[in-house]
C-alpha positions as CSV (number, residue, x, y, z in Angstrom):
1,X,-3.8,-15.8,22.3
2,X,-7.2,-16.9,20.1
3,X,-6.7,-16.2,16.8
4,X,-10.1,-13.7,16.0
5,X,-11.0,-12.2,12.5
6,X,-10.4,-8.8,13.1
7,X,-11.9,-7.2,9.6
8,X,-13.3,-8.2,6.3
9,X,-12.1,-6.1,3.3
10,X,-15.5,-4.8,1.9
11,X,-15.4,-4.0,-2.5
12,X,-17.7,-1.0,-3.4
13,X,-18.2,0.0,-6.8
14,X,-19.7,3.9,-8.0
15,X,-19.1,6.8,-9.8
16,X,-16.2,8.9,-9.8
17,X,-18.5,11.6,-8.2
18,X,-19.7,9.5,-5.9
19,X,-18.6,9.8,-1.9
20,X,-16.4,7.3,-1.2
21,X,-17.3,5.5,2.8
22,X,-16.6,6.7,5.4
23,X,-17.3,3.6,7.6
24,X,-17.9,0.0,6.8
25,X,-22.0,0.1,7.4
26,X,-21.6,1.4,11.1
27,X,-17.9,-0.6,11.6
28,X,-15.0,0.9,11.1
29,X,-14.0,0.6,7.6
30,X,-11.2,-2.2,7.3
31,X,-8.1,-1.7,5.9
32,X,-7.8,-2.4,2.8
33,X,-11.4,-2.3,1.3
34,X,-11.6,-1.4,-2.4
35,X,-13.4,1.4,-4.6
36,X,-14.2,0.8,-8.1
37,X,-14.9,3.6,-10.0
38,X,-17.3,2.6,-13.3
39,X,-16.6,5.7,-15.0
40,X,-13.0,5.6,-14.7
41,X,-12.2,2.4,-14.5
42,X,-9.6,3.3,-11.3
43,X,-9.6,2.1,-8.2
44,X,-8.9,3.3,-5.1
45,X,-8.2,1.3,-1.9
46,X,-8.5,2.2,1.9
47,X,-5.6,2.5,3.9
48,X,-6.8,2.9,7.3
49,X,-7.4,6.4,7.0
50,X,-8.1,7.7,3.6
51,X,-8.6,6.1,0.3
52,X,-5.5,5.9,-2.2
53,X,-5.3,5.8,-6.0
54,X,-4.0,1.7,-6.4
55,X,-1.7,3.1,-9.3
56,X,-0.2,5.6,-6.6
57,X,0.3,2.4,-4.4
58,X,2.2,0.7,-7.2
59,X,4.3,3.4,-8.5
60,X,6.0,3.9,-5.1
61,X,6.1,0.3,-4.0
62,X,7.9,-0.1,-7.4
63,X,10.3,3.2,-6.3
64,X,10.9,1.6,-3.2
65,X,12.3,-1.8,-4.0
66,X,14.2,0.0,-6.5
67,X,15.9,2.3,-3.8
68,X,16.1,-0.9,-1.5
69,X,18.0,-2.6,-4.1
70,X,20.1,0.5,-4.3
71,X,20.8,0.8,-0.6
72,X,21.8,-3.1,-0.9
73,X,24.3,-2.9,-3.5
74,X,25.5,0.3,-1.6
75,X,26.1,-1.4,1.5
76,X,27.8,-4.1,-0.3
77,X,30.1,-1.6,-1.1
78,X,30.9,-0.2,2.1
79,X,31.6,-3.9,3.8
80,X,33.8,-4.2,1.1
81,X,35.6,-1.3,1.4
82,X,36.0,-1.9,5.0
83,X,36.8,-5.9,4.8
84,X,39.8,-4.6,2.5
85,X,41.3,-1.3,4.8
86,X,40.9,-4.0,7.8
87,X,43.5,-6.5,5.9
């Protein structure tokens, strides 16, 4: 298969009262594309669907690895515990 660039992510910068876009200027908006907020200072990016707060992204990319790190040490256990009733 031809590798083909399938998107470009597109930065726009407004107000906070501003309308985010809806559509990449008549292409579908590409994951990924960033919103700048001047007011604020936040920005929002586009997932494919809807725009999300980046902090929001963050804060729960941070919870998960912390839960995957969890379930890690959890399963540790559990071969552990098996290893030693197999013996």
């Amino acid at each position: 298969m031809a590798v083909k660039l399938e998107g470009a992510i597109r930065r726009y910068i407004g107000l906070s009262k501003d309308d985010k876009p809806a559509d990449g200027l008549g292409d579908p908006l590409p994951a990924g594309s960033t919103f700048l907020e001047t007011d604020t200072r936040r920005i929002y990016r586009f997932n494919g669907s809807i725009w999300v707060d980046a902090d929001t992204i963050e804060q729960d990319t941070a919870l998960l690895s912390a839960l995957y790190g969890e379930v890690l040490v959890l399963r540790q256990l559990i071969e552990q515990v098996l290893i030693t009733n197999q013996s």
